[in-house]
N, CA, C and O of each residue as an XYZ file, in Angstrom:
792
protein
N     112.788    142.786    104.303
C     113.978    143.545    104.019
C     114.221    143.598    102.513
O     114.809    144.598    102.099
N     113.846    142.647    101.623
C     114.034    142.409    100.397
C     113.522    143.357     99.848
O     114.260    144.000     99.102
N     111.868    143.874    100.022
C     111.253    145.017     99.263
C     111.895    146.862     99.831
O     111.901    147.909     99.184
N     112.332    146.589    101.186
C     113.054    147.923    100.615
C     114.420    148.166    100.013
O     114.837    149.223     99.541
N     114.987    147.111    100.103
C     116.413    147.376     98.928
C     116.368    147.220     97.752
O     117.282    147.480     96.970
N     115.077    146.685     97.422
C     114.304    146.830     95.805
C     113.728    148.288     95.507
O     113.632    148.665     94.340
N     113.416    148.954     96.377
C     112.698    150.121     96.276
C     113.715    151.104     95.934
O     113.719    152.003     95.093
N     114.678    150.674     96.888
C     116.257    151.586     96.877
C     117.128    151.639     95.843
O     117.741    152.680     95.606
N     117.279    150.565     95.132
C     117.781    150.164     94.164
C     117.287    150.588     92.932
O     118.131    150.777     92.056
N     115.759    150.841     92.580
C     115.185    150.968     91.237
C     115.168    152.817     91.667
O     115.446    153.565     90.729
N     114.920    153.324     92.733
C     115.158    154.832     93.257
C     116.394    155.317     92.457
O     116.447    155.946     91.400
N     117.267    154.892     93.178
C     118.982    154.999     92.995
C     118.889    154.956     91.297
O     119.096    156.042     90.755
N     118.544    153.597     90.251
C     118.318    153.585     89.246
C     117.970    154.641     88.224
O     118.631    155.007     87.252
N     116.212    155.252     88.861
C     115.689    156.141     88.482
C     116.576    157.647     88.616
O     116.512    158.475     87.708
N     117.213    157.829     89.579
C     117.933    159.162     90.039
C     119.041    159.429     89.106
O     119.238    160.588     88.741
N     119.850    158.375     88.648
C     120.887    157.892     87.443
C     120.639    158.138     85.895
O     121.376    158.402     84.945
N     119.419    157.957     86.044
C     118.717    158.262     84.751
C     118.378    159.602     84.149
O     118.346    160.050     83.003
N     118.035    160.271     85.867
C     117.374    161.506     85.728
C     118.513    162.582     85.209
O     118.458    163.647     84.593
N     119.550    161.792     85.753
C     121.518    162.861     85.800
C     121.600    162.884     84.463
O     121.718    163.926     83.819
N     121.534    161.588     83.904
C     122.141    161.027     82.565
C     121.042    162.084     81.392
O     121.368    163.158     80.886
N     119.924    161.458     81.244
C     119.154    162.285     80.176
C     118.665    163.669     80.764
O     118.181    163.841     81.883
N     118.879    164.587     79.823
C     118.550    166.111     79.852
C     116.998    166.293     79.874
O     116.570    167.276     80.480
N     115.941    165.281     79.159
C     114.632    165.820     79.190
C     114.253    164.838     80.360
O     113.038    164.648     80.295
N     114.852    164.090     81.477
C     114.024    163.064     82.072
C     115.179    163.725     83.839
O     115.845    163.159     84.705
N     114.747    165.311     83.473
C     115.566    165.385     84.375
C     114.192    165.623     86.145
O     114.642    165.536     87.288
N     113.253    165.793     85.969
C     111.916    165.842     86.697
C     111.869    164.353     87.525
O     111.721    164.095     88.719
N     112.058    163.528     86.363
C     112.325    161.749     87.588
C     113.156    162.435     88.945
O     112.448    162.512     89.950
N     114.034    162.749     89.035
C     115.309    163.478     90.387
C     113.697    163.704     91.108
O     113.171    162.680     91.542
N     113.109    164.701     91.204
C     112.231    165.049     92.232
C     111.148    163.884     92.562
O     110.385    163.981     93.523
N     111.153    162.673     91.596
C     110.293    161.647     92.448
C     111.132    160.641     92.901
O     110.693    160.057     93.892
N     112.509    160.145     92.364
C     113.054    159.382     92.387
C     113.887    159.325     93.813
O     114.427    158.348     94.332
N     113.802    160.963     94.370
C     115.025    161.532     94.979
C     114.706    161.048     96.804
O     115.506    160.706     97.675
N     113.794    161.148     96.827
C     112.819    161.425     97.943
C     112.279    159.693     98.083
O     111.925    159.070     99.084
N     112.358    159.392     97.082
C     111.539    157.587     97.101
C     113.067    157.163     97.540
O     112.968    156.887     98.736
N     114.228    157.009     97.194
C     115.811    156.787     97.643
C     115.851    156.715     98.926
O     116.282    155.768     99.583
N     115.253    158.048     99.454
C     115.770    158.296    101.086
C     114.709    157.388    101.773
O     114.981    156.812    102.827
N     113.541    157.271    101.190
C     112.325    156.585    101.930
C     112.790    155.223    102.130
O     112.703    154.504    103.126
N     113.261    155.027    101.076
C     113.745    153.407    101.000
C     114.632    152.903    101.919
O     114.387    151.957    102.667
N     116.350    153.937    101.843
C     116.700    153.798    103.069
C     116.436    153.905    104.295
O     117.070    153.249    105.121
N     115.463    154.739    104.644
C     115.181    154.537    105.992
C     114.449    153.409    106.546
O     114.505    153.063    107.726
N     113.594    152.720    105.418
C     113.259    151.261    105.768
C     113.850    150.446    105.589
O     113.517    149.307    105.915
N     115.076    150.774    104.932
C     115.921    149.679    105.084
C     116.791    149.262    106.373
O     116.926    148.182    106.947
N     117.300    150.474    106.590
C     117.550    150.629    108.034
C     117.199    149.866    108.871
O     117.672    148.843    109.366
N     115.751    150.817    109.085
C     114.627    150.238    110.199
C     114.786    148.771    110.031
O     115.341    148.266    111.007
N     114.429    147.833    108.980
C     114.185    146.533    108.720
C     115.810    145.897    109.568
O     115.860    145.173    110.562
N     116.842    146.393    108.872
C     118.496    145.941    109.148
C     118.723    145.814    110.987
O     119.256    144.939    111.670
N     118.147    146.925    111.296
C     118.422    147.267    112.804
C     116.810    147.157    113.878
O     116.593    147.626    114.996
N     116.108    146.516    113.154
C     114.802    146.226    113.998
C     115.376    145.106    114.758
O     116.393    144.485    114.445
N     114.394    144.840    116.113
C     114.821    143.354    117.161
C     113.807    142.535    115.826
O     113.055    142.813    114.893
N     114.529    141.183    116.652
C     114.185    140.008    115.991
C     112.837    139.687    116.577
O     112.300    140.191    117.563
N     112.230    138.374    115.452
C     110.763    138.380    116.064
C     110.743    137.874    117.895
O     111.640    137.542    118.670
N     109.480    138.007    118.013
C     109.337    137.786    119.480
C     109.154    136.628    120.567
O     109.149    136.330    121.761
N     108.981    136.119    118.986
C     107.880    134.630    119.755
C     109.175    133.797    120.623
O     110.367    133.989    120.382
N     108.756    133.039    121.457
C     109.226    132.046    122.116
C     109.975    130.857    122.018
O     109.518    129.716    121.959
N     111.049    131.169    122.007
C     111.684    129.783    120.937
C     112.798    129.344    121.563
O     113.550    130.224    121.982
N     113.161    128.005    121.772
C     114.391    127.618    122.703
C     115.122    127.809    122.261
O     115.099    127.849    121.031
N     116.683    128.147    123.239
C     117.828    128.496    122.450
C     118.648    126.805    122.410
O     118.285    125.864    123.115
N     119.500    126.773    121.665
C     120.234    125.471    121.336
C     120.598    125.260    122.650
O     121.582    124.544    122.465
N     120.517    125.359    123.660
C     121.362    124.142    124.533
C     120.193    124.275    125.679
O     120.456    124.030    126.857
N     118.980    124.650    125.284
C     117.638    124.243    126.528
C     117.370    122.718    126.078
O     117.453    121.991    125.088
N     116.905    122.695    127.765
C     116.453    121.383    127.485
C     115.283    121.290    126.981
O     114.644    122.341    126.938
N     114.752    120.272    126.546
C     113.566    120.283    125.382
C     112.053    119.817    126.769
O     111.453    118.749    126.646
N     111.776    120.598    127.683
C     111.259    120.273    128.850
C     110.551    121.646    128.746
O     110.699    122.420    129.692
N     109.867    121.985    127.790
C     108.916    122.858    128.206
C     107.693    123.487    129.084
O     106.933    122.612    129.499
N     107.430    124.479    129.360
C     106.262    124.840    129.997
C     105.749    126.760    129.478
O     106.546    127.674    129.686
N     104.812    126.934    129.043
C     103.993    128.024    128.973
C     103.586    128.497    130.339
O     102.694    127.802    130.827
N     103.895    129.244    130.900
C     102.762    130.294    131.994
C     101.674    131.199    130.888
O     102.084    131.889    129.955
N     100.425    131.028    131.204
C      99.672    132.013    131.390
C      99.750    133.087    132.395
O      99.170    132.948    133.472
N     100.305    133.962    132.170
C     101.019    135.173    133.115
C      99.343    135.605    133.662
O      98.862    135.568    134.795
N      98.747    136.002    132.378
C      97.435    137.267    133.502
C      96.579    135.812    133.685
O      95.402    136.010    133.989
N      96.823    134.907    133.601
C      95.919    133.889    134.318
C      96.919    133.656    135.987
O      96.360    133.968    137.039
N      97.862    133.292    135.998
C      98.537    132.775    137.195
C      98.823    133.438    138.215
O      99.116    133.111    139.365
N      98.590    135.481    137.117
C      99.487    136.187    138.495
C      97.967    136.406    139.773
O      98.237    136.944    140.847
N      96.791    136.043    139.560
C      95.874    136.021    140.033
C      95.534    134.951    141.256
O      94.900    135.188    142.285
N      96.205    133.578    140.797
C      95.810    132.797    141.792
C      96.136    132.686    142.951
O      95.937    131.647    143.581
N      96.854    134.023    143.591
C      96.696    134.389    145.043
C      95.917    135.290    145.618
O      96.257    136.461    145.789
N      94.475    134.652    146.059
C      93.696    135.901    146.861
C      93.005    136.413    145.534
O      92.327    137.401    145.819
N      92.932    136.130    144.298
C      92.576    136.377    142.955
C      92.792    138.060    142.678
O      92.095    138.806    141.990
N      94.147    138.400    143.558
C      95.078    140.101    143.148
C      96.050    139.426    142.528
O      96.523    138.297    142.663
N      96.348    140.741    141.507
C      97.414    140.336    140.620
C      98.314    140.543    141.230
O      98.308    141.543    141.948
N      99.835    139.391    141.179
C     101.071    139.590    142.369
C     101.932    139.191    141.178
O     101.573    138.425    140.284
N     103.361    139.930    141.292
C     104.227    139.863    141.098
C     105.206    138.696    141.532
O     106.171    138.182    140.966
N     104.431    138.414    143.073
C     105.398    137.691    144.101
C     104.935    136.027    143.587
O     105.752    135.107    143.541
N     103.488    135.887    143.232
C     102.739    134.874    142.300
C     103.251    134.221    141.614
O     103.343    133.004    141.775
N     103.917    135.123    140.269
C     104.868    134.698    139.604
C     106.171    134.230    139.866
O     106.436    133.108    139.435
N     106.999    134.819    140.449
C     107.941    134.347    141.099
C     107.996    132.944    141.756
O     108.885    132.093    141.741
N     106.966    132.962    142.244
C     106.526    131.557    143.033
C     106.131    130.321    142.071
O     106.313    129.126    142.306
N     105.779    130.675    141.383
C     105.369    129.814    140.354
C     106.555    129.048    139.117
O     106.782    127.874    138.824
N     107.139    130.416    138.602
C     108.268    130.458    138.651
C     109.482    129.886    138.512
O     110.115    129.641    137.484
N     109.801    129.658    139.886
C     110.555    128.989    141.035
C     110.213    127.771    140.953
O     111.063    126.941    140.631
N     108.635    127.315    141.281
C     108.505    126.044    141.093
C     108.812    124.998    140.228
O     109.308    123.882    140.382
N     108.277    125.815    139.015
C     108.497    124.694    137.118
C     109.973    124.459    137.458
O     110.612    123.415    137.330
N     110.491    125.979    138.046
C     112.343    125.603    137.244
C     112.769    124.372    138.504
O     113.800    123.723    138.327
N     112.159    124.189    139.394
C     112.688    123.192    140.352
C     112.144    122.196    140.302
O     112.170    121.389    141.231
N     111.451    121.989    139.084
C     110.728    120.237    138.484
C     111.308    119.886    136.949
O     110.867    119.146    136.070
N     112.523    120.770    137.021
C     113.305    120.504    135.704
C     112.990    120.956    134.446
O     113.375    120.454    133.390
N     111.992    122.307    134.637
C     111.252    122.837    133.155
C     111.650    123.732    133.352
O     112.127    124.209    134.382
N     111.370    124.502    131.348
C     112.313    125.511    131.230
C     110.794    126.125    131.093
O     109.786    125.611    130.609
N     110.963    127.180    131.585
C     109.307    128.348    131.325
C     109.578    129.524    130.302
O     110.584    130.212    130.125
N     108.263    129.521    129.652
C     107.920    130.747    128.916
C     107.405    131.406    129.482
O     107.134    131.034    130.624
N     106.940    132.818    129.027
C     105.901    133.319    129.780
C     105.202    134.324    128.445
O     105.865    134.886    127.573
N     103.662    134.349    128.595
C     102.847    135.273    127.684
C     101.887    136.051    128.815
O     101.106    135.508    129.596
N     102.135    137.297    128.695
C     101.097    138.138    128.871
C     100.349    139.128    128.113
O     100.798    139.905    127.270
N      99.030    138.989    128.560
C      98.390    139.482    127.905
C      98.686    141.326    127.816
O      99.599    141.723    128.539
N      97.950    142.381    126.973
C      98.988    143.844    127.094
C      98.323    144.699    128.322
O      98.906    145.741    128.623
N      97.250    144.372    128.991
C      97.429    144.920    130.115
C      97.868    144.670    131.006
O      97.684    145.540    131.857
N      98.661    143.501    131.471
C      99.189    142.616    132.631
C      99.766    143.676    133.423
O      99.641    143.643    134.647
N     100.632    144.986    132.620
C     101.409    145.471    133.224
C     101.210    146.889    134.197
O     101.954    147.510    134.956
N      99.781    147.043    133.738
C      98.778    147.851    134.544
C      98.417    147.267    135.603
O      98.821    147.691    136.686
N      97.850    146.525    135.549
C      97.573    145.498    136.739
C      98.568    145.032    137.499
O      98.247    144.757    138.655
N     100.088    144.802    137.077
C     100.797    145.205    138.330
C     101.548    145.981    138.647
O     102.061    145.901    139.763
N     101.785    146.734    137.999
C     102.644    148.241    138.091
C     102.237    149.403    137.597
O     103.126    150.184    137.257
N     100.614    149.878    137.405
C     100.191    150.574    136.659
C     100.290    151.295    135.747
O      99.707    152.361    135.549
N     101.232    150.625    134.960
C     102.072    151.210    133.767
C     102.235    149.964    132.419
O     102.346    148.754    132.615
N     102.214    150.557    131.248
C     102.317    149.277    130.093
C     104.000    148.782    130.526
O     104.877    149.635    130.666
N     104.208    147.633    130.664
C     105.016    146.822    130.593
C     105.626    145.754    129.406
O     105.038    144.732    129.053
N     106.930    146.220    128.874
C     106.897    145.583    127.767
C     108.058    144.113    128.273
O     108.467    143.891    129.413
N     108.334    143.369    127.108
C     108.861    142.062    127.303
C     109.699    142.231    128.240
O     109.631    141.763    129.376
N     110.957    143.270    127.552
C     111.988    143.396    128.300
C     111.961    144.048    129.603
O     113.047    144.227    130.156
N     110.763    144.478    130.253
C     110.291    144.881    131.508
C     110.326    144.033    132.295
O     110.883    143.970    133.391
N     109.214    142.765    131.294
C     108.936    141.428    132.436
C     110.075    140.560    132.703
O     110.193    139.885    133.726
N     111.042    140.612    131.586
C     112.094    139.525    131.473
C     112.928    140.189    132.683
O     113.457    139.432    133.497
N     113.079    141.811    132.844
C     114.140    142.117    134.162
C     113.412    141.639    135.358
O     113.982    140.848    136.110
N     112.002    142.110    135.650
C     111.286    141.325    136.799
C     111.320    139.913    136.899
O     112.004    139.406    137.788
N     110.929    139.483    136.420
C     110.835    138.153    136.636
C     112.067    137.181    136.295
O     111.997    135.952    136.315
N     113.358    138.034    135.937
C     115.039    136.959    135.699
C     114.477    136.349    134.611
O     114.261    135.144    134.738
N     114.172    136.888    133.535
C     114.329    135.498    132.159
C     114.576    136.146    130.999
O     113.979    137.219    130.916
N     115.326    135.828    129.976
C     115.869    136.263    129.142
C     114.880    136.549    128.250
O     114.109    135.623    127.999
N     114.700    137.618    127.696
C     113.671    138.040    126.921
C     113.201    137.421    125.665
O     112.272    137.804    124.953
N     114.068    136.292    125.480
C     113.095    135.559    123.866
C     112.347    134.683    124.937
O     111.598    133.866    124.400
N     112.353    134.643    126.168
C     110.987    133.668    126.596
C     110.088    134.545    127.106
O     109.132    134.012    127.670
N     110.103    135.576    127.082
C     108.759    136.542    127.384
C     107.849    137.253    126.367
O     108.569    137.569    125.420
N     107.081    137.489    126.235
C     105.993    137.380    125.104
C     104.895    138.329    125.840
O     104.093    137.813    126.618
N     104.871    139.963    125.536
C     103.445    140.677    125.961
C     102.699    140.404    124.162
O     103.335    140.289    123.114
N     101.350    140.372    124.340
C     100.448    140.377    123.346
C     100.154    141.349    123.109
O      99.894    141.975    124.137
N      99.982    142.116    121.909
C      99.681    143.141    121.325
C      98.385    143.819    122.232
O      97.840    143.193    123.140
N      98.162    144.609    122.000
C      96.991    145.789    122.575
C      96.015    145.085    121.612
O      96.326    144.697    120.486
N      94.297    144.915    122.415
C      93.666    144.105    121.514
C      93.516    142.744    120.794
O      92.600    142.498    120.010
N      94.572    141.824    121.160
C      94.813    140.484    121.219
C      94.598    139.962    122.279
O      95.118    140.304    123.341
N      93.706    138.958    122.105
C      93.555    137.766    123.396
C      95.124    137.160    123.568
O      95.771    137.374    122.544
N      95.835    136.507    124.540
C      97.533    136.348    124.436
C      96.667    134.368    124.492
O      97.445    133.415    124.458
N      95.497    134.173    124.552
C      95.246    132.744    124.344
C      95.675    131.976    123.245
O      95.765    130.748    123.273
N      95.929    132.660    122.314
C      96.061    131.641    120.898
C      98.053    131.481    120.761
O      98.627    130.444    120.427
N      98.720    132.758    121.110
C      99.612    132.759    121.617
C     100.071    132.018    122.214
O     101.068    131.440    121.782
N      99.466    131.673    123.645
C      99.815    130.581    124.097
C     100.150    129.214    123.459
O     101.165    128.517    123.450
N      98.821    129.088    122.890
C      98.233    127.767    122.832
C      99.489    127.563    121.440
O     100.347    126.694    121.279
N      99.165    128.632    120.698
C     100.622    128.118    119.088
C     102.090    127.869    119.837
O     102.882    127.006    119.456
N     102.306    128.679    120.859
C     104.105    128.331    121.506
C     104.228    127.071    122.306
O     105.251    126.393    122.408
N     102.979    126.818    122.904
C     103.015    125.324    123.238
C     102.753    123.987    122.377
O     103.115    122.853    122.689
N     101.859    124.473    120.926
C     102.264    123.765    120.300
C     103.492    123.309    119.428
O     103.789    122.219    118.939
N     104.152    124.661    119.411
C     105.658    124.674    119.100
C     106.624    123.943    119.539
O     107.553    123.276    119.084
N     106.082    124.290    120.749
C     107.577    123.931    121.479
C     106.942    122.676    122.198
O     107.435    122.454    123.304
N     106.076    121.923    121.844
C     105.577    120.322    122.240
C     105.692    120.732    123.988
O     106.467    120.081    124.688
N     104.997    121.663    124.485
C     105.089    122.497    125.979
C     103.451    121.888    126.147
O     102.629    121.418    125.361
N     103.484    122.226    127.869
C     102.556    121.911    128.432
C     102.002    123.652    129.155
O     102.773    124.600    129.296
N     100.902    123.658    129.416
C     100.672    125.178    129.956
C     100.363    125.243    131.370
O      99.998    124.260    132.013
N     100.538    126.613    131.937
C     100.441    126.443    133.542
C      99.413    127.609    133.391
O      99.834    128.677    132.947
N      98.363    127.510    133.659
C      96.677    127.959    133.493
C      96.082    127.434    134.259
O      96.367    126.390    134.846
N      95.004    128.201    134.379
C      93.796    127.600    135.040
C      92.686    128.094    134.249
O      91.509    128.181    134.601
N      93.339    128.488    132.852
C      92.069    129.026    131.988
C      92.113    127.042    131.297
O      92.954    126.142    131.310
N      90.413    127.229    130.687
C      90.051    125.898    130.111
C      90.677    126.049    128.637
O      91.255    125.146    128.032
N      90.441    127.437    128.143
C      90.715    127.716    126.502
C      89.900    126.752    126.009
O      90.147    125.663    125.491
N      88.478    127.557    126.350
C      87.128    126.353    125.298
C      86.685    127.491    124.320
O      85.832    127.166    123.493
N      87.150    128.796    124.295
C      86.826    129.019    123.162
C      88.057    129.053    121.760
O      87.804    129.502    120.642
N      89.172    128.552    122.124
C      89.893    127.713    121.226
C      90.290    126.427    121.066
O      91.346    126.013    120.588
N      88.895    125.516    121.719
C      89.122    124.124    121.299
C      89.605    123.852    119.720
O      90.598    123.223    119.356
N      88.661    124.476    118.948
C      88.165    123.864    117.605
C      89.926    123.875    116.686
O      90.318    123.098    115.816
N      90.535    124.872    117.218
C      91.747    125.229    116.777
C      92.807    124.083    116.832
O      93.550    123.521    116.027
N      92.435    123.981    118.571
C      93.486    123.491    119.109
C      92.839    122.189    119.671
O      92.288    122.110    120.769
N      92.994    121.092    118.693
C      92.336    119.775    119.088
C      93.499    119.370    120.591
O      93.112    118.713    121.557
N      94.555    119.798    120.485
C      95.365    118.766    121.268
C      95.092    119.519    123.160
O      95.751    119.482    124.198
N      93.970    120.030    122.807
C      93.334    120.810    124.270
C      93.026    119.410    124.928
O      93.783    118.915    125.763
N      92.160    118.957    124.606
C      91.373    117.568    124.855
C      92.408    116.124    125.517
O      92.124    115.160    126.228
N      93.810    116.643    124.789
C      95.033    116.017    125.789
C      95.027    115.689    127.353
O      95.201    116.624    128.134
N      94.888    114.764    127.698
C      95.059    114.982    129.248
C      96.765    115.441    129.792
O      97.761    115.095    129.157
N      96.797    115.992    130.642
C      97.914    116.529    130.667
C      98.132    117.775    130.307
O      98.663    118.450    131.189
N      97.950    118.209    129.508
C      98.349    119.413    128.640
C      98.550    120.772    129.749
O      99.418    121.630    129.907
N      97.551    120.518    130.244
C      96.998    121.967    131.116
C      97.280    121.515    132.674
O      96.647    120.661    133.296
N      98.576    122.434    133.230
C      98.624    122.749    134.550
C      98.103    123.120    135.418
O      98.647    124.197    135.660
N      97.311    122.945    136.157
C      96.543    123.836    136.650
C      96.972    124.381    138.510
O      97.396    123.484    139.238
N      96.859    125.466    138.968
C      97.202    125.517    140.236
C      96.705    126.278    141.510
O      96.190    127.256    140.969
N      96.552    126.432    142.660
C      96.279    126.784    143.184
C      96.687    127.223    144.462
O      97.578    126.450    144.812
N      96.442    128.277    145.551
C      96.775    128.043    147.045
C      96.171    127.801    147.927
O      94.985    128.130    147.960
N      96.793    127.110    149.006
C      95.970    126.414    150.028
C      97.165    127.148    151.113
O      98.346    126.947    151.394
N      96.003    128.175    151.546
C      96.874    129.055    152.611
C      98.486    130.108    151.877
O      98.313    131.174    151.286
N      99.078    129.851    151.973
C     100.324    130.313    151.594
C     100.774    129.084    150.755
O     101.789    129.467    150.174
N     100.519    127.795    150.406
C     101.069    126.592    149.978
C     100.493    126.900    148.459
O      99.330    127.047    148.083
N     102.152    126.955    147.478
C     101.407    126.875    146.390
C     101.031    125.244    146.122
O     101.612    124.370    146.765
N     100.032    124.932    145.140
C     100.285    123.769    144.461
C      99.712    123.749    143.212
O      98.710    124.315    142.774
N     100.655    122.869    142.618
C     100.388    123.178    141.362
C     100.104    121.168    140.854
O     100.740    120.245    141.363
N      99.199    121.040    139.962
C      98.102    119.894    139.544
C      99.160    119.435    138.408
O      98.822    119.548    137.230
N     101.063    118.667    138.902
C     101.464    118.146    137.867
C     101.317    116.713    138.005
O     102.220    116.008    137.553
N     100.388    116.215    138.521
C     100.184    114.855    138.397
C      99.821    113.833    137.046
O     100.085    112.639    136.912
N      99.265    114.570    136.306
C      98.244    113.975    135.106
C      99.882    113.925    134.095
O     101.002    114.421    134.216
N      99.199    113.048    133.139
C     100.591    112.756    132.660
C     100.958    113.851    131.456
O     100.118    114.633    131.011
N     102.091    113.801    131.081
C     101.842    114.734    129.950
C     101.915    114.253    128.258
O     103.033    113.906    127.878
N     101.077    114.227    127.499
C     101.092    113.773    126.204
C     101.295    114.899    124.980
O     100.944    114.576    123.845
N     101.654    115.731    125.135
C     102.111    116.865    124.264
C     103.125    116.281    123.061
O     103.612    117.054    122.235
């Protein structure tokens, strides 16, 4: 925000100048047009949403958990379900954790054949949109993960290994770290036995 009210400011400057002196009256046609440019990024910057990432609000409890969304919504029948999530869900919040969620940017093709953005998933799935997180088009949402759980000292609910971001992320090698889950018939279960050292 700082560089366009600098831009705006030396614009505005230049345009003042152009009024004031009779031979420096030609600055107006560069100065004039750089003014309006400025404001409109200033704007934009003033009235853009805030960043995206995942971050507790002051009165969560400090009981984290990450979903891997396009990893979890799979582990029924290995189709992507909506109802998956929910279930899953349901579960963390009834073992006293507060959940994030990251999906990757096609998740939302795969279950509604349409791009799905945060505030899509946050109305589906009931969660307030600073805990939902789609990954850019062309981003793996793995490293994503793996930085909001290191953030937020969170544990992840995956059944991905993330071995091609060991080297990154030494605290992979944690026992605990990684949730892992599955169904047995209609029974979810989910692997929170191992302890957690995050």
């Amino acid at each position: 925000m700082i560089v366009p009210l600098l831009l705006l400011v030396l614009s505005c400057a230049a345009i003042a100048v152009g009024l004031v002196l009779p031979d420096a009256q030609d600055i107006v046609l560069i100065a004039g047009p750089s003014a309006l440019a400025a404001l409109i990024l200033l704007l934009k910057a003033l009235f853009a949403p805030r960043s995206k990432a995942i971050r507790p609000s002051q009165d969560a409890p400090e009981t984290w958990v990450i979903l891997d969304c396009s990893n979890v919504m799979h582990w029924k029948d290995e189709t992507p379900r909506v109802e998956t999530l929910h279930e899953v869900l349901t579960e963390v919040k009834r073992r006293g954790l507060t959940p994030g969620v990251v999906f990757d940017a096609n998740a939302g093709y795969l279950l509604a054949g349409r791009f799905l953005n945060d505030r899509d998933f946050g109305h589906i799935l009931d969660l307030p949109r600073d805990r939902v997180m789609v990954v850019s088009k062309g981003h793996p949402a793995d490293p994503t993960i793996l930085t909001a759980a290191r953030d937020l000292k969170a544990r992840i609910v995956s059944n991905d290994r993330f071995r091609d971001w060991a080297d990154d992320h030494p605290e992979l090698r944690q026992p605990g770290l990684l949730i892992r889950g599955q169904y047995r018939g209609d029974r979810l279960i989910l692997d929170m036995d191992a302890p957690a050292t995050v």
